[in-house]
C-alpha positions as CSV (number, residue, x, y, z in Angstrom):
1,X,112.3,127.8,100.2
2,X,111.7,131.0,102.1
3,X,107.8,131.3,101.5
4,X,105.7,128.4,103.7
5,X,103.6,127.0,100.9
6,X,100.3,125.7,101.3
7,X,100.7,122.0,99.8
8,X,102.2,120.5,103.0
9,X,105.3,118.4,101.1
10,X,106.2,121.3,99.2
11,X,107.4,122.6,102.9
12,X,109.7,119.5,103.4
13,X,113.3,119.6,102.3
14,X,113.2,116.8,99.8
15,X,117.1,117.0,99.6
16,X,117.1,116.0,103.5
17,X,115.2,112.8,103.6
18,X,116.1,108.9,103.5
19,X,113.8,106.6,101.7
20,X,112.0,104.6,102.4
21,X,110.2,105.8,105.1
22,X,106.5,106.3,106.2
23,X,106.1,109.6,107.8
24,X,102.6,111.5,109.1
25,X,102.3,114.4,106.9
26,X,99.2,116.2,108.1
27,X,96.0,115.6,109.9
28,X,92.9,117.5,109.1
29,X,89.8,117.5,111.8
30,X,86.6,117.9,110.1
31,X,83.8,120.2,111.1
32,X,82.1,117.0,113.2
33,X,85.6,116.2,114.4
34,X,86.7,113.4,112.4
35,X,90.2,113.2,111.8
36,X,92.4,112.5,108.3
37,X,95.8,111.5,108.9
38,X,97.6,111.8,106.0
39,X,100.8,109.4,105.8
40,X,103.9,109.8,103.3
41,X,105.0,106.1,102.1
42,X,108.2,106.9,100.7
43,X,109.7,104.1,98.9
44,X,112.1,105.6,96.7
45,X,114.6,108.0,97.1
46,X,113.5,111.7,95.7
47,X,115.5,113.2,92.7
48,X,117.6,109.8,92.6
49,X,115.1,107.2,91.9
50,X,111.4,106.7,91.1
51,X,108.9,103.9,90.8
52,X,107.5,102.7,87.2
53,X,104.1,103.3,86.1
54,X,102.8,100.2,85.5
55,X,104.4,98.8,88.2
56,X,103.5,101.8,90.6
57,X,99.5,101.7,88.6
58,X,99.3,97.8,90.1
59,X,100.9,98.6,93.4
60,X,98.0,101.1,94.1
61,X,95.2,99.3,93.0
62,X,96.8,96.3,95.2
63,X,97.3,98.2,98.4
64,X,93.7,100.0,97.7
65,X,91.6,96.8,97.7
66,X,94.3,94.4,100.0
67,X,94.4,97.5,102.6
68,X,91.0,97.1,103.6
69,X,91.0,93.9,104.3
70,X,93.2,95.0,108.0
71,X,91.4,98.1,108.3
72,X,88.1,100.0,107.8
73,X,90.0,103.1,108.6
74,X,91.5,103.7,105.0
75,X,90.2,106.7,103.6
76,X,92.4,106.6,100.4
77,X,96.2,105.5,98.8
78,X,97.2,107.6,96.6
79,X,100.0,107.8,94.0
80,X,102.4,110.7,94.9
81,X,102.8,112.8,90.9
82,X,107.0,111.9,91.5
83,X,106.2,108.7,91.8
84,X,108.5,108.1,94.7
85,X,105.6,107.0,96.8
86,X,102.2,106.6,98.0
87,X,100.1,109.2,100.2
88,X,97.8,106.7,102.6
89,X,95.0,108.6,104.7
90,X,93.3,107.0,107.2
91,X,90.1,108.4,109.3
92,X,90.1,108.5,112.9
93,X,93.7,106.6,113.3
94,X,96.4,108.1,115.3
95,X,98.3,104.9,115.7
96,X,101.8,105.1,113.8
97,X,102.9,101.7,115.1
98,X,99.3,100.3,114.0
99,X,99.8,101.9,110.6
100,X,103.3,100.3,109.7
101,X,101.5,97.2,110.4
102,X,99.2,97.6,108.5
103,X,101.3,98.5,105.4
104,X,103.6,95.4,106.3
105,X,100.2,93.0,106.1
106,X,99.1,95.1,103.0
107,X,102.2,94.9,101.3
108,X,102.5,91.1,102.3
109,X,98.9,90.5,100.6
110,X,100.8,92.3,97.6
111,X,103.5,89.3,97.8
112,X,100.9,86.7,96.9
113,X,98.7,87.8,95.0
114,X,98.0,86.4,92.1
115,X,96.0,89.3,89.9
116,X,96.0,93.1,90.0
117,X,92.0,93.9,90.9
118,X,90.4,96.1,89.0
119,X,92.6,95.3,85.9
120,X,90.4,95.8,83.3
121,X,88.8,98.7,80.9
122,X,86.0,99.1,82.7
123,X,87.2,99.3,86.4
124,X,90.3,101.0,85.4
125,X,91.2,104.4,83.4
126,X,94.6,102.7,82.0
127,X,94.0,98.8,82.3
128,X,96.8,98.1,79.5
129,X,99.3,99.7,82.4
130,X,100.1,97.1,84.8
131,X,102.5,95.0,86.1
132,X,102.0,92.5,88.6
133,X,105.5,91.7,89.1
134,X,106.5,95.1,89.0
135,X,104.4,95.5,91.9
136,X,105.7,92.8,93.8
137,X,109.5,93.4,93.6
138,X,108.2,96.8,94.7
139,X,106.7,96.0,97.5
140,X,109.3,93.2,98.2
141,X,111.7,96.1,98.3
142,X,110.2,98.1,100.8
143,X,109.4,95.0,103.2
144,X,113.2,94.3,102.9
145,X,113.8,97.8,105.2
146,X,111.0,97.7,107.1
147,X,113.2,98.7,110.1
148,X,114.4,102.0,108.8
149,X,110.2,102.7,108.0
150,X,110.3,105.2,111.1
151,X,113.4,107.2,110.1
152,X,112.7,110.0,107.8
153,X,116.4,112.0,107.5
154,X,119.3,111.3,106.9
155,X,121.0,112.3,109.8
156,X,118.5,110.2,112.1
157,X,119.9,107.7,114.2
């Protein structure tokens, strides 16, 4: 890695972080001065473990629709391509402590619910790809170490 890339993740050394963790990644300001903050949910550890698709398909659609319910700041959750986590952008909303809160009330919503939304062929691109309780013992996982959400290395105290 002796090149900065453009793709801000590609810059980080994935070899050097401890999941799970939830991380601000980037913030853009747009031309009226609206800001994106872009956060890295990590939940699994890269190169060593990975979330499964249905299970990780449910989980987004759940934290997309549950999110909004504590906040009309969410811009977007997306799916990272590893599947090791979720990118969560929010408009406006420079408040880290704020965010974990709001994942842990998002993620708690996850916990009870008793349907994935959207779970059907014509709200959903892959609706036979879901998992419910995959996306619970997900999420049930990450709540578990919700202390260590705010350390991103290894070597972090």
């Amino acid at each position: 890695m002796s090149d900065k890339m453009n793709v801000e993740s590609f810059n980080l050394d994935h070899t050097k972080v401890k999941a799970p963790y939830v991380r601000l990644a980037d913030i853009k300001t747009g031309l009226n001065g609206d800001r994106i903050h872009k956060y890295d949910m990590r939940i699994c550890q890269p190169n060593q473990e990975h979330m499964e698709m249905p299970a990780l398909h449910s989980l987004e659609h759940l934290m997309a629709e549950l999110s909004r319910n504590h906040s009309d700041r969410i811009v977007d959750i997306s799916p990272m391509g590893c599947q090791t986590g979720f990118y969560v952008a929010l408009i406006n909303h420079d408040d880290y402590e704020d965010v974990l809160n709001l994942l842990q009330k998002t993620l708690e919503d996850v916990l009870v619910a008793n349907e994935v939304p959207a779970c059907n062929e014509v709200q959903c691109g892959w609706a036979a790809s879901h998992s419910l309780e995959g996306a619970k013992q997900i999420a049930r996982g990450f709540l578990a170490k919700r202390s260590e959400w705010t350390r991103v290395f290894a070597d972090e105290a």
